[in-house]
C-alpha positions as a LaTeX table, in Angstrom:
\begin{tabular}{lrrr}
\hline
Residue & $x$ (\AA) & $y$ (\AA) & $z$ (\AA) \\
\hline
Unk1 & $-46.79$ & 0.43 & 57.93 \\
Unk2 & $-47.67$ & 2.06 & 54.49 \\
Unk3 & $-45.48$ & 5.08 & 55.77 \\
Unk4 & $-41.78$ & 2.59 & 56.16 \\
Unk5 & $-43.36$ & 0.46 & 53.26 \\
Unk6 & $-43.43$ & 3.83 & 50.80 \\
Unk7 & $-40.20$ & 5.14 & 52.73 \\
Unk8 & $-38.39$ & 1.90 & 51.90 \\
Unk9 & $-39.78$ & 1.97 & 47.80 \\
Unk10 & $-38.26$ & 5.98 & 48.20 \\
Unk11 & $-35.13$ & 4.49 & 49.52 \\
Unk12 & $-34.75$ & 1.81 & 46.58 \\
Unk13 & $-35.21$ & 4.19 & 43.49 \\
Unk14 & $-32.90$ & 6.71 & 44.87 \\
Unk15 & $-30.35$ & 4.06 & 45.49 \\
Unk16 & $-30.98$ & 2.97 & 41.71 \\
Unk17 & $-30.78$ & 6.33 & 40.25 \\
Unk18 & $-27.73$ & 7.77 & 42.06 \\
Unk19 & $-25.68$ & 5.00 & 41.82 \\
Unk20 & $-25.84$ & 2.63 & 38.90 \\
Unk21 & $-25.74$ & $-1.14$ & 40.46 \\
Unk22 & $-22.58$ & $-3.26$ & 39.32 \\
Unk23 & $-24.21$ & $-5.29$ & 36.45 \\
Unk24 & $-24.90$ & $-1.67$ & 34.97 \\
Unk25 & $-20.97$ & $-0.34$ & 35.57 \\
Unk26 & $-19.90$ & $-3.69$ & 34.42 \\
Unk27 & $-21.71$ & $-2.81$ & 31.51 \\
Unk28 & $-20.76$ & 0.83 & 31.08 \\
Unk29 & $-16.87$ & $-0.01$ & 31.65 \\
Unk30 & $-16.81$ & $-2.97$ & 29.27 \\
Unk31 & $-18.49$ & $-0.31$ & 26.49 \\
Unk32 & $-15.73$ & 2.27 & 27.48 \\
Unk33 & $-13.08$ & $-0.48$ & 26.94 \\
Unk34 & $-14.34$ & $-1.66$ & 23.74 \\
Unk35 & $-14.67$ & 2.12 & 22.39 \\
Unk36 & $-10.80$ & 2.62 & 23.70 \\
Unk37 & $-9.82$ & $-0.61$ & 21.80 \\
Unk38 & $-12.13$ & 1.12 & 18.68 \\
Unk39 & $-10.29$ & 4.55 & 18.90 \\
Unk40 & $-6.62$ & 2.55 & 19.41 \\
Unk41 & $-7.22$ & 0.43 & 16.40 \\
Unk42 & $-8.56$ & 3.64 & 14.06 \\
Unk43 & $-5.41$ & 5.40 & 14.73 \\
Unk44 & $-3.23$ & 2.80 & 14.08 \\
Unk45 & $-5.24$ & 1.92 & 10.40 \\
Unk46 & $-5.15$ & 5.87 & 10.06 \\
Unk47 & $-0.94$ & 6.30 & 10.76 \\
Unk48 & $-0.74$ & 2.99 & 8.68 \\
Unk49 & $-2.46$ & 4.69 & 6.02 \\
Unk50 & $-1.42$ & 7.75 & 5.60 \\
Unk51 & 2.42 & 6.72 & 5.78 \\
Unk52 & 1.38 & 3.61 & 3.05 \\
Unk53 & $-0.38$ & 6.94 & 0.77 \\
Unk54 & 3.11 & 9.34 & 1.50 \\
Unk55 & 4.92 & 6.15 & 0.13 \\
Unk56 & 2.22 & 5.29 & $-3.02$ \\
Unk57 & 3.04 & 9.18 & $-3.84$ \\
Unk58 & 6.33 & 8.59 & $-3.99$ \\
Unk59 & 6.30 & 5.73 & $-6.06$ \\
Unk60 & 4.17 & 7.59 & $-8.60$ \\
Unk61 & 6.70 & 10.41 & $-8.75$ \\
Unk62 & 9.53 & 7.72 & $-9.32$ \\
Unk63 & 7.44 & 6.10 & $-12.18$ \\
Unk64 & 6.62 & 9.66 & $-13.64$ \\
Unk65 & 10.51 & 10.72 & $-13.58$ \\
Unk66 & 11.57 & 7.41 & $-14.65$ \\
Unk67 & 8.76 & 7.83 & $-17.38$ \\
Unk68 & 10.66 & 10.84 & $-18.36$ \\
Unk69 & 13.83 & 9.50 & $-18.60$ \\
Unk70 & 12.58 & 7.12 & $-20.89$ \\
Unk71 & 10.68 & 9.31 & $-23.68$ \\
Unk72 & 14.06 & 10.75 & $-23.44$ \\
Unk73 & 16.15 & 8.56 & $-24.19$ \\
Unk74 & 13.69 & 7.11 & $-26.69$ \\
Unk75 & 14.21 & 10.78 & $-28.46$ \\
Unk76 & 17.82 & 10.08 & $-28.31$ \\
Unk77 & 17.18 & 6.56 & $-29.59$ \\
Unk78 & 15.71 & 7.83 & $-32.22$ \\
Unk79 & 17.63 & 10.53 & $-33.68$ \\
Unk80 & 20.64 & 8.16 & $-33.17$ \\
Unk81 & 19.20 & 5.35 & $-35.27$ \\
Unk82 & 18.27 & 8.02 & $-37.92$ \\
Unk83 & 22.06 & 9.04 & $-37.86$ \\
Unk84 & 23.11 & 5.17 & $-37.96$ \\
Unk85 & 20.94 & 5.31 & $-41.45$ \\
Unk86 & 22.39 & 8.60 & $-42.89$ \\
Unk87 & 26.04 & 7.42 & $-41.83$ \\
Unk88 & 25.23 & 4.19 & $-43.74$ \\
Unk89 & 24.41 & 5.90 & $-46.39$ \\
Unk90 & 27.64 & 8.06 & $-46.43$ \\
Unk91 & 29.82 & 5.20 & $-45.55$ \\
Unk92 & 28.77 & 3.21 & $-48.44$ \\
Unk93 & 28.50 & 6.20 & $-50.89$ \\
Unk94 & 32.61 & 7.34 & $-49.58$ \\
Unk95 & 33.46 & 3.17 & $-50.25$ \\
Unk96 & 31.82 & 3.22 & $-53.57$ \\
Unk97 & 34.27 & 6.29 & $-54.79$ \\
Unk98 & 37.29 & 4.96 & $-53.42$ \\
Unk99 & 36.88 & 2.14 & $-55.54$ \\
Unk100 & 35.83 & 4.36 & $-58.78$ \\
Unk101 & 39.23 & 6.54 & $-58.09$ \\
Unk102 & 42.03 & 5.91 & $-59.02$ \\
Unk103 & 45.35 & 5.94 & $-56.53$ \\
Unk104 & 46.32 & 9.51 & $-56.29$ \\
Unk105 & 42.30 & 10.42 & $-55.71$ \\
Unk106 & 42.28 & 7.87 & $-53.35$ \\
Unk107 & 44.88 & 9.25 & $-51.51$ \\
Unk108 & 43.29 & 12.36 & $-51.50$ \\
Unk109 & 40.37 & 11.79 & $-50.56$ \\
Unk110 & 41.25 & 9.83 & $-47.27$ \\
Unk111 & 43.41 & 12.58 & $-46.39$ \\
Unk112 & 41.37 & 15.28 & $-46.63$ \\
Unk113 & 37.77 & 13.70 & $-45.62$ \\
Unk114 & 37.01 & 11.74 & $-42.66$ \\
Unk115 & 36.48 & 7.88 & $-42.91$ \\
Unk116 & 32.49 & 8.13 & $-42.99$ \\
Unk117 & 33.03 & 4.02 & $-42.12$ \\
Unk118 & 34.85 & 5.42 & $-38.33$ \\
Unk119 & 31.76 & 7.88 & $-37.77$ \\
Unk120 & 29.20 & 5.20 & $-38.32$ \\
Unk121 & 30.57 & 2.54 & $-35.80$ \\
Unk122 & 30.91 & 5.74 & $-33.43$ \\
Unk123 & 27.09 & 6.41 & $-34.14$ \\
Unk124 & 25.85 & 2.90 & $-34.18$ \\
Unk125 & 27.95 & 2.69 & $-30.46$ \\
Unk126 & 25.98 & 5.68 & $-29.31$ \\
Unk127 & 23.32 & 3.83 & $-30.62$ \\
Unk128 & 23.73 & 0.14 & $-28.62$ \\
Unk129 & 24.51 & 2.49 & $-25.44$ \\
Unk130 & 21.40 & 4.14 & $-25.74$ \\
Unk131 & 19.29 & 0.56 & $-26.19$ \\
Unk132 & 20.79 & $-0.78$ & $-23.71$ \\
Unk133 & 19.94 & 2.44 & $-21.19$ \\
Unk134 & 16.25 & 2.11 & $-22.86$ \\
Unk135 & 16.10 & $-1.64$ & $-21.13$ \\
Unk136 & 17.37 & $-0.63$ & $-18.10$ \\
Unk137 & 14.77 & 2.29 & $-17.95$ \\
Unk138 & 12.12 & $-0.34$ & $-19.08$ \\
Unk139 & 12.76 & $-2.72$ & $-16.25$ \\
Unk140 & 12.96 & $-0.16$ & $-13.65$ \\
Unk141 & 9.48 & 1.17 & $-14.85$ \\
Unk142 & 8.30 & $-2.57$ & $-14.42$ \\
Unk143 & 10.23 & $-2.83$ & $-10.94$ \\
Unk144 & 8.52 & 0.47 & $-9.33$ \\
Unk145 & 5.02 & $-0.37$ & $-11.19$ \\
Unk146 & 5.20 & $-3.66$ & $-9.28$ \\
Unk147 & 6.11 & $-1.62$ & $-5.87$ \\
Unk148 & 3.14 & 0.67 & $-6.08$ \\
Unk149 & 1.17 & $-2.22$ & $-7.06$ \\
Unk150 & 2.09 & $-3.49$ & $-3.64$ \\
Unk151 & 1.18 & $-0.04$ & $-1.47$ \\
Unk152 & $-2.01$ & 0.10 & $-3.20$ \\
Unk153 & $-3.15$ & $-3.82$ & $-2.69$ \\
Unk154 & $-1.52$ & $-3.11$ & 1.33 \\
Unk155 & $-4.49$ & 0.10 & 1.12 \\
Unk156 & $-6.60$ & $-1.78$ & $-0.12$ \\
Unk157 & $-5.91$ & $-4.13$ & 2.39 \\
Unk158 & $-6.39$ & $-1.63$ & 5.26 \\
Unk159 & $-9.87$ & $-0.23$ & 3.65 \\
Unk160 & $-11.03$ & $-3.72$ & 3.74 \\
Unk161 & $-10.23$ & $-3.71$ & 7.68 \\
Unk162 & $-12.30$ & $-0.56$ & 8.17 \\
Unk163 & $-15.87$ & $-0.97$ & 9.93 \\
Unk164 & $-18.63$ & $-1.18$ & 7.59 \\
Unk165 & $-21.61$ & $-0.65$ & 10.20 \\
Unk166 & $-22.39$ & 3.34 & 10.70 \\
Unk167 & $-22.10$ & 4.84 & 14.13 \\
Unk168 & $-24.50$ & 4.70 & 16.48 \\
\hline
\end{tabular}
């Protein structure tokens, strides 16, 4: 009797030790499935990511070469109004001796020197075109701010859905 009683308790343990008992698969398999789901979901944040970071780099580059564009034409801007001033200056200096001359000088003069009066409005054209390309520089600056504003709160977004508790 102790012999089938010790040959039955051998039988049992080698049953639970080569073969895991269905509760204990169940198990196993619902932990495989769950890690699956894990993995799935990490590569999908990852491919999200990186393609949101390829796009945040682009937007950066857009700001930095509109950026350029814009000290630019702020240069430009700059010289321009400068010439608008020296051109003012010329204009009214050329108006004041046409008046001080008499009709034969006069004469002269506009024939042989051009109207100072034509230049400025050319200058102070060059001048509104150039303010006008400033603004539109401006707001396309604030348009492509407001887009990589947008990629970075969608990364932010995605770190936020990352798994805070360490591996086990």
């Amino acid at each position: 009797m102790l012999l089938i009683a010790t040959a039955g308790l051998m039988k049992a343990q080698t049953t639970r030790s080569g073969e895991p008992d269905s509760s204990a698969r169940d198990a196993l398999l619902s932990e495989v499935r769950a890690l699956r789901a894990d993995i799935k979901t990490f590569a999908s944040s990852s491919l999200r990511a990186q393609l949101l970071m390829g796009r945040l780099q682009l937007q950066e580059q857009r700001i930095l070469v509109i950026g350029r564009k814009l000290t630019d034409v702020q240069v430009s801007l700059a010289t321009s109004r400068k010439e608008v001033a020296e051109q003012g200056l010329r204009s009214q200096a050329w108006e004041a001796r046409l008046k001080t001359s008499d009709t034969a000088e006069r004469q002269r003069l506009e024939a042989v020197t051009p109207n100072p009066t034509t230049q400025l409005h050319e200058v102070q054209v060059r001048t509104r075109g150039l303010e006008a390309q400033q603004l539109e520089l401006i707001n396309q600056i604030s348009a492509e701010q407001d887009r990589w504003t947008d990629f970075n709160g969608r990364l932010d977004a995605l770190e936020r859905l990352l798994p805070t508790r360490e591996p086990r």
